[in-house]
C-alpha positions as CSV (number, residue, x, y, z in Angstrom):
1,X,7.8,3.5,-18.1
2,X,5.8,4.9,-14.9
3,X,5.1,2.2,-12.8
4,X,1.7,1.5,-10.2
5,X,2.1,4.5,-7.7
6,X,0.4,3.5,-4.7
7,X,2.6,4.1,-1.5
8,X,2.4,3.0,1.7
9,X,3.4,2.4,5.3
10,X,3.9,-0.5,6.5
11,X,4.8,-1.5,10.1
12,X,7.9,-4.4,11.9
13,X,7.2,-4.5,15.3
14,X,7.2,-0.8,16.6
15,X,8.8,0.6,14.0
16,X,7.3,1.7,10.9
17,X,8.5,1.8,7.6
18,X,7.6,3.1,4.0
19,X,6.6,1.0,1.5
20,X,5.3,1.2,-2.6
21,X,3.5,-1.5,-3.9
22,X,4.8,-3.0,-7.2
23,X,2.9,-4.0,-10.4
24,X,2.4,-7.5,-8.5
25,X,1.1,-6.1,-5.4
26,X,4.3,-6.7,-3.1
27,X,5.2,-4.3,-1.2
28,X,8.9,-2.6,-1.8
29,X,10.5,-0.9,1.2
30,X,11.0,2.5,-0.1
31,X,13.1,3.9,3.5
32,X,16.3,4.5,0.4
33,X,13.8,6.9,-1.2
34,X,12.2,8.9,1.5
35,X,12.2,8.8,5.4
36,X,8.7,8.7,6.0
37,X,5.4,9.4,3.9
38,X,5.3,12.4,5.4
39,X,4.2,16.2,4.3
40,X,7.2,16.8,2.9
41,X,7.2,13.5,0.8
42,X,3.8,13.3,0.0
43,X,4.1,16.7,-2.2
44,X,3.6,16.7,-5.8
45,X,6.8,17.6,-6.7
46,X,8.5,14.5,-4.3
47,X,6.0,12.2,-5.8
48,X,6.9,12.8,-9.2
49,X,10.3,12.8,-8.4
50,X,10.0,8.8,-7.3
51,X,7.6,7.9,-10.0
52,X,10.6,7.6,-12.2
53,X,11.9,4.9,-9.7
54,X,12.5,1.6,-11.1
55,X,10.1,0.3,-8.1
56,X,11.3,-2.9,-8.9
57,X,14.7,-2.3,-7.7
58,X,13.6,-1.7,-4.5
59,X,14.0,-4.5,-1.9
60,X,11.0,-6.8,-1.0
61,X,9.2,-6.1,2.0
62,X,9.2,-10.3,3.0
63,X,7.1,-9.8,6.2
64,X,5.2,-6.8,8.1
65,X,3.1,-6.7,10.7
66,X,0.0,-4.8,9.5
67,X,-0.2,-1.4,7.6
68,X,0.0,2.1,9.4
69,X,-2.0,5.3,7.9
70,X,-0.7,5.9,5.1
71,X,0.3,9.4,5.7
72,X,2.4,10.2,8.8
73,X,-0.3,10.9,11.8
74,X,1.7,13.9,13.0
75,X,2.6,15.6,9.6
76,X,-1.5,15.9,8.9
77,X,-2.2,19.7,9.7
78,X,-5.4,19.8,8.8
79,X,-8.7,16.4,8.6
80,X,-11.5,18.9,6.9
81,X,-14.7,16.7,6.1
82,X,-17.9,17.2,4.1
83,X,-21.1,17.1,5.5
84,X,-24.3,15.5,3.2
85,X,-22.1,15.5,0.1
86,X,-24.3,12.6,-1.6
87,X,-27.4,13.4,-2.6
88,X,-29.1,9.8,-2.0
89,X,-27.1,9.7,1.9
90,X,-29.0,13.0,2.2
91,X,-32.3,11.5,1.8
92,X,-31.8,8.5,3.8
93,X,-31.2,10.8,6.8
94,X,-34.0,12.8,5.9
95,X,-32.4,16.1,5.5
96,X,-32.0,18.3,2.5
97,X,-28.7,18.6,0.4
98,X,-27.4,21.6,1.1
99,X,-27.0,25.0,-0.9
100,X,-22.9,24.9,-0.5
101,X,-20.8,22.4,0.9
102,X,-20.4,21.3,4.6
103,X,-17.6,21.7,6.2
104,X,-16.3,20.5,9.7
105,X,-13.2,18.9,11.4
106,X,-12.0,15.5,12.4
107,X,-9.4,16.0,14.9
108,X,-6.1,14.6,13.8
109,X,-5.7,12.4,17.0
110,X,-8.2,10.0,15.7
111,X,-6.0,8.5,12.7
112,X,-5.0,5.1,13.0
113,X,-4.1,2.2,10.5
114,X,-6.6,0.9,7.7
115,X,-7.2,-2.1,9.9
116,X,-6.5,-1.4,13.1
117,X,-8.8,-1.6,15.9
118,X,-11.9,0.9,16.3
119,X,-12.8,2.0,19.5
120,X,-16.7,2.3,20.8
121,X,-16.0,5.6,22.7
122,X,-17.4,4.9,26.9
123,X,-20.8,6.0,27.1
124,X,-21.1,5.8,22.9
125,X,-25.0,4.2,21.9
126,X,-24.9,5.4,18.4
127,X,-21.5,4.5,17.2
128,X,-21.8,4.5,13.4
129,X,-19.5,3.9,9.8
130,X,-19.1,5.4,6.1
131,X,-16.6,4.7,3.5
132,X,-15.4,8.3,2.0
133,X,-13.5,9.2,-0.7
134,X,-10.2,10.4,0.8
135,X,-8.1,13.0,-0.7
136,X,-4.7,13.9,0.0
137,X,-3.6,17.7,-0.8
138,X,0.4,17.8,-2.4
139,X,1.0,21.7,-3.1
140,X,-0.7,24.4,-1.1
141,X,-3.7,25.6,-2.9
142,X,-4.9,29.3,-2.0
143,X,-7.8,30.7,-4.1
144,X,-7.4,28.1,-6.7
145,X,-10.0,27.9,-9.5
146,X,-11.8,24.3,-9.8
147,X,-9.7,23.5,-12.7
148,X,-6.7,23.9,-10.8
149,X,-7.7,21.3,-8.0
150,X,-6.0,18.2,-9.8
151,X,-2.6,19.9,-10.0
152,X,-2.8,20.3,-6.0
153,X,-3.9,17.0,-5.3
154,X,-1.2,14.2,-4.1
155,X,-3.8,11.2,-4.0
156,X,-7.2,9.2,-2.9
157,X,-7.1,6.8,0.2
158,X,-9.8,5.4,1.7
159,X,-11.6,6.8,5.2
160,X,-14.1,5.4,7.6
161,X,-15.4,8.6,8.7
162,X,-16.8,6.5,11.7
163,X,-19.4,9.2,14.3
164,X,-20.9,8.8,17.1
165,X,-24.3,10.5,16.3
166,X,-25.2,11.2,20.1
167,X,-22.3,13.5,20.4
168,X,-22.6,14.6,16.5
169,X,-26.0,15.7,16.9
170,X,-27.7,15.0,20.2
171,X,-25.4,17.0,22.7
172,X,-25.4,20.5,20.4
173,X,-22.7,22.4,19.3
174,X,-20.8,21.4,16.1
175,X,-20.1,17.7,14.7
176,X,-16.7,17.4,15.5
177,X,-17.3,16.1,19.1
178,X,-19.1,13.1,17.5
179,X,-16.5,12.6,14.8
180,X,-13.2,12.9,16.3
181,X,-13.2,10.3,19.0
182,X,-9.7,8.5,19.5
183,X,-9.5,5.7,16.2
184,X,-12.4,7.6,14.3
185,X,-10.2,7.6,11.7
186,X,-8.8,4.7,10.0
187,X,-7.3,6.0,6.5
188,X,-5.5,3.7,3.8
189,X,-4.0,1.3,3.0
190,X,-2.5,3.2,0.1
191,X,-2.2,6.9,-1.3
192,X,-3.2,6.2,-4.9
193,X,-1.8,9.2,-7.0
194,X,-3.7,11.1,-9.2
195,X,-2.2,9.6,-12.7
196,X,-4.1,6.3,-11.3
197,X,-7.7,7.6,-10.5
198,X,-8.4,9.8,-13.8
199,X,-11.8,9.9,-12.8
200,X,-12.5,10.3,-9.0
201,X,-16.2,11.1,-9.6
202,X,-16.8,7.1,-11.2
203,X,-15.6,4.9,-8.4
204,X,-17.6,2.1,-7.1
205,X,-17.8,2.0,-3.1
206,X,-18.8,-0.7,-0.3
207,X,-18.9,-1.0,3.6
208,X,-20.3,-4.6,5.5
209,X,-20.5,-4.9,8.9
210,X,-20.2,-8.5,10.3
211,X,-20.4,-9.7,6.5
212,X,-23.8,-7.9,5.7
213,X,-23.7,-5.0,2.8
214,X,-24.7,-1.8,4.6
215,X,-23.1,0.2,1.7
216,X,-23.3,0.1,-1.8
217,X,-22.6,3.4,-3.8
218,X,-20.6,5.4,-6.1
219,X,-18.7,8.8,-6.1
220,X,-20.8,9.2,-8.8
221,X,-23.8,10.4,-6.8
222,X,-21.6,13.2,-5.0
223,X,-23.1,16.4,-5.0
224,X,-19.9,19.0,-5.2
225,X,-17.2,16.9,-6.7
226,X,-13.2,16.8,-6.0
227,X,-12.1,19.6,-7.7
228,X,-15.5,21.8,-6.5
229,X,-14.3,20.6,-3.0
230,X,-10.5,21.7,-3.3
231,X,-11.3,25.0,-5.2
232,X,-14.5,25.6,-2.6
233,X,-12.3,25.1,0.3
234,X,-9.2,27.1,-0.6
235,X,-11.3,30.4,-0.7
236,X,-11.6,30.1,2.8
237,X,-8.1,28.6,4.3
238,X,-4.9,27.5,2.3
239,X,-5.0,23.9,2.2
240,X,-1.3,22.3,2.7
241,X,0.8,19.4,1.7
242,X,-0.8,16.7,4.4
243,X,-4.1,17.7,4.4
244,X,-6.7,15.3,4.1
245,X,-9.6,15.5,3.0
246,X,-12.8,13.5,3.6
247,X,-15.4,13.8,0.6
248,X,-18.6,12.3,2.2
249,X,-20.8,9.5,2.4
250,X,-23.3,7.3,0.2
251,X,-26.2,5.8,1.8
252,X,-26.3,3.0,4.0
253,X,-25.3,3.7,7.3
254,X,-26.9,2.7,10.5
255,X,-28.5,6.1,11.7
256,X,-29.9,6.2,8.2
257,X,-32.0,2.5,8.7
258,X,-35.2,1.8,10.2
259,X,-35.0,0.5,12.7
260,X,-31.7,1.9,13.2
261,X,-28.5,0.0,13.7
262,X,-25.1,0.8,15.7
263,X,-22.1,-0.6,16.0
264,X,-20.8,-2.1,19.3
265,X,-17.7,-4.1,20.7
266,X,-17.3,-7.1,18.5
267,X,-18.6,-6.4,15.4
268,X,-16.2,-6.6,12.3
269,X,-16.0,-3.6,9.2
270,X,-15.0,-4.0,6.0
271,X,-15.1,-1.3,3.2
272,X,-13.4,-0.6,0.3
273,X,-13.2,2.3,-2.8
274,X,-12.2,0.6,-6.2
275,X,-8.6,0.9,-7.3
276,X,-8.0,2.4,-3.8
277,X,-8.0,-0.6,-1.7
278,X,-9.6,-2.6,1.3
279,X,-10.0,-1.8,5.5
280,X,-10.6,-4.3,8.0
281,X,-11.5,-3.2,11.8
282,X,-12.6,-5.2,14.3
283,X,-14.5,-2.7,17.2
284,X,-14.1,-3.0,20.6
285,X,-14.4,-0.8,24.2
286,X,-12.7,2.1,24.8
């Protein structure tokens, strides 16, 4: 019998430990099976490998303080986003989808926890949030064809691809000075393997801020898919176990509203992608 693969990490005080949630949603410390979520555990191979776990012989996490990312911050080589990648986000924002995919960089130094706290960057105006699609890569994929991709993939998480649109767009140069600012980055709770999602491209999607729907979409509306994405990107670099991948945006966010709106120290996020799980951040100064 396979059982719910969603794994975790899970923090006790300063130490942090790795988890896999049960059928009944506790979490089971999984430190007997692997060291640490890690590259080297979040491969395809390793992940089958515990799938035939009985997770339910694993102890009971009875108390944690709070999740970590759910991939080990240092063993993530590469944070590769995609720019416009919804075709109704494009619109909002008043720009045209483009002709092939987008492609820039969230520096790795901006991961935190799921629900940790975000950070309005000092001299930040336009501070803004968008639930993505996360995806996870498992097995090096090198010049893969697009119905390869799966085979490559470890898992989805969630992302709050949070920017700062001043420095994204207003100070020149490329995005990633507006998208890689310290906490930019909260991914989790869980990686959700593959065997769980069968359809990546039919998941329903949702961000408030301070308990007001900004977001309300669907992968469905991407305009390069998952396996496009994976395939599309390994003809230009390898892609490695630990990479992460952030798929885009649906509408909704505050550069895209008239008037617009920004976040700033003291509001409260809360987004979710279905079957992957719920973040909570609370913002405040840097």
């Amino acid at each position: 019998m396979d059982f719910i693969m969603k794994t975790l990490r899970y923090r006790i005080g300063k130490i942090v430990k790795p988890g896999i949630l049960d059928n009944e949603g506790k979490i089971r410390d999984a430190s007997s099976v692997v060291k640490d979520w890690d590259d080297e555990n979040v491969s395809v191979d390793k992940l089958n490998e515990v799938k035939k776990i009985d997770t339910n012989s694993l102890p009971l996490a009875e108390s944690h303080d709070g999740f970590a990312p759910c991939i080990c911050k240092k063993s993530v080589g590469k944070f590769i986003c995609i720019g416009l990648n919804y075709s109704d986000h494009a619109e909002e924002t008043g720009q045209k989808v483009p002709p092939e995919p987008i492609i820039f960089s969230k520096a790795t130094s901006a991961i935190i926890g799921p629900n940790d706290n975000v950070e309005i960057p000092k001299k930040s105006v336009k501070s803004d949030w968008e639930v993505e699609l996360g995806v996870i890569i498992g097995k090096e994929a090198k010049y893969i064809s697009e119905n390869e991709s799966q085979s490559h993939i470890a898992g989805y998480c969630v992302i709050n691809d949070l920017s700062e649109r001043e420095f994204q767009i207003e100070h020149s140069g490329q995005w990633v000075k507006g998208k890689s600012c310290d906490t930019f980055g909260p991914i989790g709770p869980y990686l959700v393997t593959t065997d769980e999602i069968p359809d990546p491209q039919n998941l329903k999607m949702w961000l408030d801020v301070n308990g007001k729907r900004m977001q309300d979409g669907s992968t469905s509306t991407m305009v390069y898919g998952v396996n496009f994405l994976i395939s599309y990107l390994s003809q230009f670099m390898s892609l490695q176990p630990g990479d992460i991948i952030s798929t885009g945006t649906p509408p909704g966010v505050g550069m895209g509203m008239n008037p617009q709106v920004f976040l700033k120290p003291g509001d409260e996020m809360k987004l979710g992608i279905e079957g992957l799980g719920e973040q909570t951040q609370k913002t405040i100064s840097a």
